[in-house]
Each structure stands twice: as structure tokens, then as C-alpha cells.
C-alpha positions in Angstrom: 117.5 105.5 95.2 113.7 105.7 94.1 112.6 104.7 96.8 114.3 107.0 98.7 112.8 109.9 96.4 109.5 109.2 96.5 109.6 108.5 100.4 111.2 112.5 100.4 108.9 113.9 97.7 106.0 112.4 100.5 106.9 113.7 103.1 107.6 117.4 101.4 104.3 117.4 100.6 102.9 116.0 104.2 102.7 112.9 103.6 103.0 110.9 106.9 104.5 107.3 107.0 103.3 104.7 109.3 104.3 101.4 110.2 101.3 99.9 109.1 100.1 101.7 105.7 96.7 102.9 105.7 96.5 102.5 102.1 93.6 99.3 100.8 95.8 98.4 97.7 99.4 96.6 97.7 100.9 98.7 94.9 103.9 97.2 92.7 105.8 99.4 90.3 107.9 97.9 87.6 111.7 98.4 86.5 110.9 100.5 83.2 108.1 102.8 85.1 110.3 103.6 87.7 113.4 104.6 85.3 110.5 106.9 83.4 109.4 108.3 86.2 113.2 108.9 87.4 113.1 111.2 84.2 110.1 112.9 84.7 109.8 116.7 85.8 109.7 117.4 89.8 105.8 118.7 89.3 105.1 115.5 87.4 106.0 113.5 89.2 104.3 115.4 92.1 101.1 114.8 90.2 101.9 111.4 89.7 102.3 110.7 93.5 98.9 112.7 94.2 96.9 110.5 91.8 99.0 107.4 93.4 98.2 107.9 96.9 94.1 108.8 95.8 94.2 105.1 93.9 95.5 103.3 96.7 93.8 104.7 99.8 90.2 104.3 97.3 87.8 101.3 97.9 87.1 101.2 93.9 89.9 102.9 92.4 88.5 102.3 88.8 85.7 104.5 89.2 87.3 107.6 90.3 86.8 110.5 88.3 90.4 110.7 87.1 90.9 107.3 86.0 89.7 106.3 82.1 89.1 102.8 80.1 91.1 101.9 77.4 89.7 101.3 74.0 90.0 97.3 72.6 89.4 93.8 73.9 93.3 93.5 74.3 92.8 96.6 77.1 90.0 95.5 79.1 91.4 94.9 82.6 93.8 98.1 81.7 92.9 101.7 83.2 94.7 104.6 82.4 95.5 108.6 84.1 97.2 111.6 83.0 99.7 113.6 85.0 100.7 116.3 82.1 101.7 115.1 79.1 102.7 111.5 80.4 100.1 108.4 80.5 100.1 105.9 83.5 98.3 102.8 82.6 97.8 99.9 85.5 95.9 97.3 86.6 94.1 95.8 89.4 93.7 92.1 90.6 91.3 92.2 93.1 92.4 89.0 95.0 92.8 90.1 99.4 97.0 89.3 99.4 99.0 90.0 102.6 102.5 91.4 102.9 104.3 93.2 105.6 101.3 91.3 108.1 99.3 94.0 106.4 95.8 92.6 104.5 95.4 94.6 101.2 92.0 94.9 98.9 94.2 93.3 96.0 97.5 94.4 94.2 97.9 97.4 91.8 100.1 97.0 88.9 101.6 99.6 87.3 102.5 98.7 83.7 103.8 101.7 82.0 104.8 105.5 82.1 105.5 107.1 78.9 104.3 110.3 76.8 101.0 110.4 75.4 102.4 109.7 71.8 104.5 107.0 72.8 102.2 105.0 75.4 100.3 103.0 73.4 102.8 101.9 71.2 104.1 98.3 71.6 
């Protein structure tokens, strides 16, 4: 059912799928963040898609201009973006992986989607 969203919310806003994906990074989305962003307002998650699609076509996602360090030695591989008042934080492993037949940069985690109040809480 997700999947099925974000494949219509791309292609609403031109998005045009390929066989093989253009995109450098593999991307992997877990359970909870795809419930949150399930919940999340239609322009939200518009934004969230935008940002998405900038990180994985990049060829160093952590230094675009949108995309902030944590604070904290427990946070050092973490990187975080806003879409409104939610937080996305992920991670990259920058080790080539193949799936699909299709050679990716590395694989791009995303860890968590919450509000900015509630993000960094445990």
C-alpha cells in the first residue's frame, strides 16, 4: 500500500520510473518510518519525497545543503533533514552493494520520522 503511494505521489509530480533506477544510493525505509510517514500531511510528504529523490540521485549526499550533523558521539554516522515540522534522520554505509543487477554507491538507511519534539527522544 506504501509503496503503491509513493510510486503515485512520483509520478504526480513527474517523476519518471525506469527499469534500471538512475538513482547512486540503494535506499531502505524501515517499518515505523513508513507508518509515520503514512500519517503525515500530503505536502509533507511531498517534501519528504523531493529531499529523497535529491539524496539518492547525489554523489555525496552528506554534504548537501539541506542535510545537518547531529550533536554527540552516539550520532556521528547520523544525518538529519527537515520537511516542516517533522525530522528525518538516516544513515549511509558507503560499501558498492548490488540488487536488482543494479550497482549502488552504498545503502541509505532511514531510521526515523517523527516531530521535531519527539525525534530525539529514545
Amino acid at each position: 500500500m506504501l509503496m503503491k503511494m509513493a510510486i503515485s505521489t512520483l509520478k504526480k509530480i513527474g517523476a519518471k520510473m525506469s527499469k534500471n533506477p538512475p538513482h547512486q544510493w540503494h535506499f531502505i525505509l524501515l517499518e515505523p518510518c513508513q507508518k509515520m510517514l503514512a500519517t503525515m500531511q500530503r505536502g509533507n510528504r511531498m517534501g519528504f519525497f523531493r529531499l529523497l529523490r535529491r539524496l539518492v540521485n547525489a554523489d555525496a549526499p552528506y554534504e548537501l545543503e539541506f542535510v545537518e550533523n547531529l550533536e554527540g558521539e552516539q550520532y556521528k554516522k547520523i544525518r538529519k533533514f527537515r520537511v516542516g515540522d517533522y525530522r528525518i534522520l538516516f544513515t549511509l554505509d558507503t560499501r558498492p552493494v548490488t540488487h536488482n543487477k543494479h550497482l549502488y554507491k552504498g545503502t541509505m538507511v532511514v531510521l526515523k520520522i517523527d516531530w521535531r519534539k519527539d525525534v530525539y527522544r529514545p
